[in-house]
Rosetta silent file (secondary structure, phi, psi, omega in degrees, C-alpha in Angstrom):
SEQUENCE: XXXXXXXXXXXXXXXXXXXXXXXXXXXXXXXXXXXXXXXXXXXXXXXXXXXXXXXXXXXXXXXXXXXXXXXXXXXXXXXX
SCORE:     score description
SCORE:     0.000 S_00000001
   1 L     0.000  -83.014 -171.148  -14.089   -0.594   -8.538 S_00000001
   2 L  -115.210  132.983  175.156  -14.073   -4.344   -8.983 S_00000001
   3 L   -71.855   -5.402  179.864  -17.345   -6.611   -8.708 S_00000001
   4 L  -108.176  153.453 -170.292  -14.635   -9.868   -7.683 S_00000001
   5 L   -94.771  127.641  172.592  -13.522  -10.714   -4.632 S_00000001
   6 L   -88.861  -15.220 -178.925   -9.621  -10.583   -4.816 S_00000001
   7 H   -78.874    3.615  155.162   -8.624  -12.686   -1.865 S_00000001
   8 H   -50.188  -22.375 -161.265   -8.413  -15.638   -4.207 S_00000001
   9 H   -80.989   18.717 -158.711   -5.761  -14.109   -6.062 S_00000001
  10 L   -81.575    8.657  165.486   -2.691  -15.317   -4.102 S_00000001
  11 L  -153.791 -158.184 -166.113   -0.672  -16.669   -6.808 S_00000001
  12 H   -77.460  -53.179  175.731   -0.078  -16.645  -10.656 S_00000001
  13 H   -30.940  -46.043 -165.362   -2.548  -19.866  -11.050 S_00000001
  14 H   -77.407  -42.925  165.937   -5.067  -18.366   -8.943 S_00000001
  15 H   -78.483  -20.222  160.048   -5.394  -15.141  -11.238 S_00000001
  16 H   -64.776  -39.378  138.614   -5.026  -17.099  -14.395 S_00000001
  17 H   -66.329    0.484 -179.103   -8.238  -19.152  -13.647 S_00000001
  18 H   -90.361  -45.836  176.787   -9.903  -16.049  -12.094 S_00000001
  19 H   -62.271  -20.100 -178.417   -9.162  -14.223  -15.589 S_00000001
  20 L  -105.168   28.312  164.159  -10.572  -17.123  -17.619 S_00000001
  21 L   -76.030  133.782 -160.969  -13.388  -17.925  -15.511 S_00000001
  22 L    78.294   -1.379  163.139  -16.628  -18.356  -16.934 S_00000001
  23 L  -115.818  137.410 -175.708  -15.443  -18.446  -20.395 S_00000001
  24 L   -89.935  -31.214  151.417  -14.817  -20.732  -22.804 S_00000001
  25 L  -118.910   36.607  153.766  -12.251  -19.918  -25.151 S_00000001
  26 L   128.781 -141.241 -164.912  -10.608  -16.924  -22.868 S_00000001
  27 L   -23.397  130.379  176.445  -10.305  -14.041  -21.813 S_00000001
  28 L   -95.468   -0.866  163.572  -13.630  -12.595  -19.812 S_00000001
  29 L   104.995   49.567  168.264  -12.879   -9.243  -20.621 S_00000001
  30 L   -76.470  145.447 -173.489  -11.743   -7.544  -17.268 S_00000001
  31 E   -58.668 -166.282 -164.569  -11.631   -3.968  -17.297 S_00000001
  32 H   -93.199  -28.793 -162.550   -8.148   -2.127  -16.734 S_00000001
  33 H   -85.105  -61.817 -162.257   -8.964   -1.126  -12.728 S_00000001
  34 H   -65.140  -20.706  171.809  -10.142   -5.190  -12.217 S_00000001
  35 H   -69.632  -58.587  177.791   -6.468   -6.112  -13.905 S_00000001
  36 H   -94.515   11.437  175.498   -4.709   -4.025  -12.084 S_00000001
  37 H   -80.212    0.024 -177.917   -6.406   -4.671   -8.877 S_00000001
  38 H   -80.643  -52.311  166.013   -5.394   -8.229  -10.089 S_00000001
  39 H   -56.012  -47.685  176.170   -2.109   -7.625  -10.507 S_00000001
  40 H   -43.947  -51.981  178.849   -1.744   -5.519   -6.984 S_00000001
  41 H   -50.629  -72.511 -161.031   -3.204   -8.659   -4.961 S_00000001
  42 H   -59.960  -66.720 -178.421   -1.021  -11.387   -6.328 S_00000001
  43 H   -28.305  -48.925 -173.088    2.248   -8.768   -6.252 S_00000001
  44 H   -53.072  -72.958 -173.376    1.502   -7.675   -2.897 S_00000001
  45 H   -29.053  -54.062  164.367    1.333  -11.273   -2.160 S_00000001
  46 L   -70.953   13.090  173.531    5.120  -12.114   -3.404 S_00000001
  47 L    86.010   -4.263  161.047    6.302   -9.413   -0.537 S_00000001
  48 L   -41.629  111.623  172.601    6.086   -5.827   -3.271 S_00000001
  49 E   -77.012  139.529  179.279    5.052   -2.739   -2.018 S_00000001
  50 E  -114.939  146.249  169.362    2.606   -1.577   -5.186 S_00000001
  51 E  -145.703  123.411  177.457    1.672    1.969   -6.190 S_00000001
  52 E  -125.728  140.036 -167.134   -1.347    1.628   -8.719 S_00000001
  53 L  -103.392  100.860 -161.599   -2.593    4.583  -10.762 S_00000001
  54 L   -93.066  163.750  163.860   -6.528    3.336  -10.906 S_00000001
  55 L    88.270 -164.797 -166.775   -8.450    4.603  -13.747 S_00000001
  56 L  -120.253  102.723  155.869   -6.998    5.030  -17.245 S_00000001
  57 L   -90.346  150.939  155.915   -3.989    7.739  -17.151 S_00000001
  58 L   -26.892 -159.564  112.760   -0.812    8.087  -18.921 S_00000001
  59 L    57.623  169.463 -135.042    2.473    6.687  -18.145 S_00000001
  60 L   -87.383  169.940 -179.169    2.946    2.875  -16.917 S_00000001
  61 L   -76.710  -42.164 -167.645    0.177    1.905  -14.413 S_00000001
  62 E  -116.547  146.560  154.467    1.528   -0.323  -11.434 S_00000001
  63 E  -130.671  144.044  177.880    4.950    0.019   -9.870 S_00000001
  64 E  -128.203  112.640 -171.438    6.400   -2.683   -7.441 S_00000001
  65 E  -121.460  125.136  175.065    9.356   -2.918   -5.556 S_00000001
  66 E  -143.317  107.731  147.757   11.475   -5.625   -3.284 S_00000001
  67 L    87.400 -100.829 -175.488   14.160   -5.147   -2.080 S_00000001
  68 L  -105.179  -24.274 -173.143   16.655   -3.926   -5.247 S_00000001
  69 E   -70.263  145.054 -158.957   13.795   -5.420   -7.764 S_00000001
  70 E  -160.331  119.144 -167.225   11.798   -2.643   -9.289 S_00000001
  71 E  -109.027  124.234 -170.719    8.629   -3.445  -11.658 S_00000001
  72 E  -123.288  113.290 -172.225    7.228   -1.105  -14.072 S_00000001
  73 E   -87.579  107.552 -179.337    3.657   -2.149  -15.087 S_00000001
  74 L  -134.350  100.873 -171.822    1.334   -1.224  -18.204 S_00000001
  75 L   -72.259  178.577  153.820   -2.359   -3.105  -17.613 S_00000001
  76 L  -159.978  142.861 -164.811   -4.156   -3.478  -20.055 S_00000001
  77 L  -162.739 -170.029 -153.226   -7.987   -4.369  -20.261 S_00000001
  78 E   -93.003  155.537 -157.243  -11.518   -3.762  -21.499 S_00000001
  79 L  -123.886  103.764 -178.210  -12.797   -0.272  -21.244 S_00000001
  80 L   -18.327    0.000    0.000  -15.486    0.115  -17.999 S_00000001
C-alpha cells in the first residue's frame, strides 16, 4: 500500500508537512490509498473509529465516528 511510514502522522501539522515534503511548491502527489491511509492515522489519532474503502471504489471513501460525530470522507489523490 503506502511506501511512508505513518507513525509521524499524529496531528494535522504532522500530515501537512508529510504531504508537502520534498517539494517545493506543493503537493507531492500521493496516491488515493497513501491519503487515505493519511487521513485514517491522524483520525484514529483524535479518538475515531475509521472504516476505509482502500483502492478506488464508488461512494465516499473514509467514515469516522466519536461519540455522536459522524464523518463522511471523499480522498482524493494521484492515480497508483
Amino acid at each position: 500500500m503506502s511506501q511512508y511510514s505513518l507513525t509521524e502522522l499524529s496531528d494535522a501539522e504532522a500530515v501537512r508537512k508529510f504531504a508537502y515534503k520534498g517539494k517545493k511548491n506543493g503537493f507531492i502527489g500521493m496516491t488515493e490509498d497513501e491519503v487515505k491511509a493519511a487521513m485514517k492515522s491522524t483520525l484514529e489519532t483524535w479518538g475515531y473509529e475509521v472504516q476505509v474503502k482502500w483502492g478506488q471504489k464508488s461512494s465516499s471513501d473514509i467514515l469516522a465516528v466519536s461519540g455522536e460525530r459522524r464523518l463522511v470522507i471523499e480522498a482524493k489523490g494521484r492515480k497508483a
